[in-house]
N, C-alpha and C positions, 0 to 999 in steps of 0.2 A: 491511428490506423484501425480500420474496422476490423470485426471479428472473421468474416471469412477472407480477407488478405491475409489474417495476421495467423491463420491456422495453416497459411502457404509455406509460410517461413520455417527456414529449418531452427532446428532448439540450438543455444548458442551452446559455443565447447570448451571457450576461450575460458582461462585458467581465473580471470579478476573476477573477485567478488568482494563482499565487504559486509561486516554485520554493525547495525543501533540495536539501542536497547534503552527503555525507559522502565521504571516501576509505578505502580498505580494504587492507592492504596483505596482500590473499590473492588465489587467482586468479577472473577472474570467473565460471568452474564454480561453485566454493564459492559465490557470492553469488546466483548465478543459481541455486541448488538453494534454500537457504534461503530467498529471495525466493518459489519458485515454487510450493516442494511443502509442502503443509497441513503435513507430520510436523513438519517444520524452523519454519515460523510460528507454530504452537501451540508452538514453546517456549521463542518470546519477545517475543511482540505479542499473540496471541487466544487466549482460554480454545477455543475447537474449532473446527475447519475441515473444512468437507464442499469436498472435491475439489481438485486443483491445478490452476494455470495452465498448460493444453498448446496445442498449435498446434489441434488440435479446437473449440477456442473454449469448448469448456463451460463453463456458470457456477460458481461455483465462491462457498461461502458462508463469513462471519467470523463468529461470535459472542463476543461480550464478556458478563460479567454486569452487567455498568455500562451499554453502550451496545446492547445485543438484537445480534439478527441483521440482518446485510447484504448483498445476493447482488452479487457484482462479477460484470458481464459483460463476458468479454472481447473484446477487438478485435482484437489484434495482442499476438503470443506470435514473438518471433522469440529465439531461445537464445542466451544472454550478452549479448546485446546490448539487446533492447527489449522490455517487454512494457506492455500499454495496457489499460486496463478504463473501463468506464462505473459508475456506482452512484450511490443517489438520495440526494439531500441530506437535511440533515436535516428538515425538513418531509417530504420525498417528494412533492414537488410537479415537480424534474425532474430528470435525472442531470446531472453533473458527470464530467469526465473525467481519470484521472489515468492518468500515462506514466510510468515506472520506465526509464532511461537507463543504462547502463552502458559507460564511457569508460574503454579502458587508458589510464592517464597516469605514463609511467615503471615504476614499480617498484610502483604502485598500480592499483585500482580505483577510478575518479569513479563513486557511483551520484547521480546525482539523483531528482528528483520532482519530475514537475510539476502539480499540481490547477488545473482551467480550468473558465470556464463559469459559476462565481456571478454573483448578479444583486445586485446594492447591497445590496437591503431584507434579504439576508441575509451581509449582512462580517462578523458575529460570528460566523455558522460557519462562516464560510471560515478566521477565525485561529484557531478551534476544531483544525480539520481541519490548517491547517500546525504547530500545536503537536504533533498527534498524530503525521504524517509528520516532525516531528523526534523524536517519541523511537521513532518507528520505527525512523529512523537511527540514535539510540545504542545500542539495544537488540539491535539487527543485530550493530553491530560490538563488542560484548560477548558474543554468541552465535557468532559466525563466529571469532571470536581464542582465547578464551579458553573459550567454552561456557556461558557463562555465563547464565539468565536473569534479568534483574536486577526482575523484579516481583515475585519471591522472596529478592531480597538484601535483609537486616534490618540497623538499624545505622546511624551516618549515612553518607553518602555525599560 
């Protein structure tokens, strides 16, 4: 859904949400670059991305060939530390809100994710949606460690 449908949509209220969480043992610059800026996410979560997450709030879009395009709008873009977006479920009937947290914890980075706001009648896309934010997570720390993107590694795993 594009960005000015998807600012039509009212903010969901629905009680489901769900938190991941990975650790990183780079600095949270490096995670906070690859998180934030399209170059770094297309090259290990979306086939193309129009724009990054900056403190401007601009909307900023994903495209997958499997799952179309999605416009995240953001709310809160604070550097290494927080960045927050809205975007419409899968019906596009209302946004959902996800937080990207990033916690030094010793000699690591905590990133979480939080997805909030589903409503019952759809808990299937809600564990649609935390299956994807976890291989968000692995796909991160395969790309930030090692460079890796693993939607391209052939072979088993």
């Amino acid at each position: 859904m594009l960005a000015a449908a998807a600012r039509k949509l009212p903010l969901g209220t629905g009680k489901i949400g769900f938190k991941v969480s990975n650790s990183y043992p780079v600095p949270a610059s490096r995670l906070w670059e690859a998180i934030t800026k399209g170059e770094h996410t297309q090259r290990f979560f979306v086939d193309k991305v129009r724009g990054d997450f900056t403190p401007e709030l601009a909307p900023v879009l994903w495209q997958w060939k499997k799952w179309g395009r999605h416009a995240q709008l953001p709310t809160v873009v604070r550097k290494d530390r927080k960045l927050e977006f809205r975007w419409a479920d899968h019906k596009g009937k209302y946004l959902t809100t996800v937080t990207f947290t990033l916690k030094r914890k010793g000699r690591l980075v905590e990133l979480e994710i939080h997805e909030r706001g589903w409503k019952p009648a759809d808990l299937e896309n809600a564990f649609d949606n935390c299956s994807g934010w976890t291989t968000f997570l692995d796909y991160l720390k395969a790309y930030v460690i090692h460079g890796t993107d693993l939607r391209t590694v052939k072979g088993k795993v």
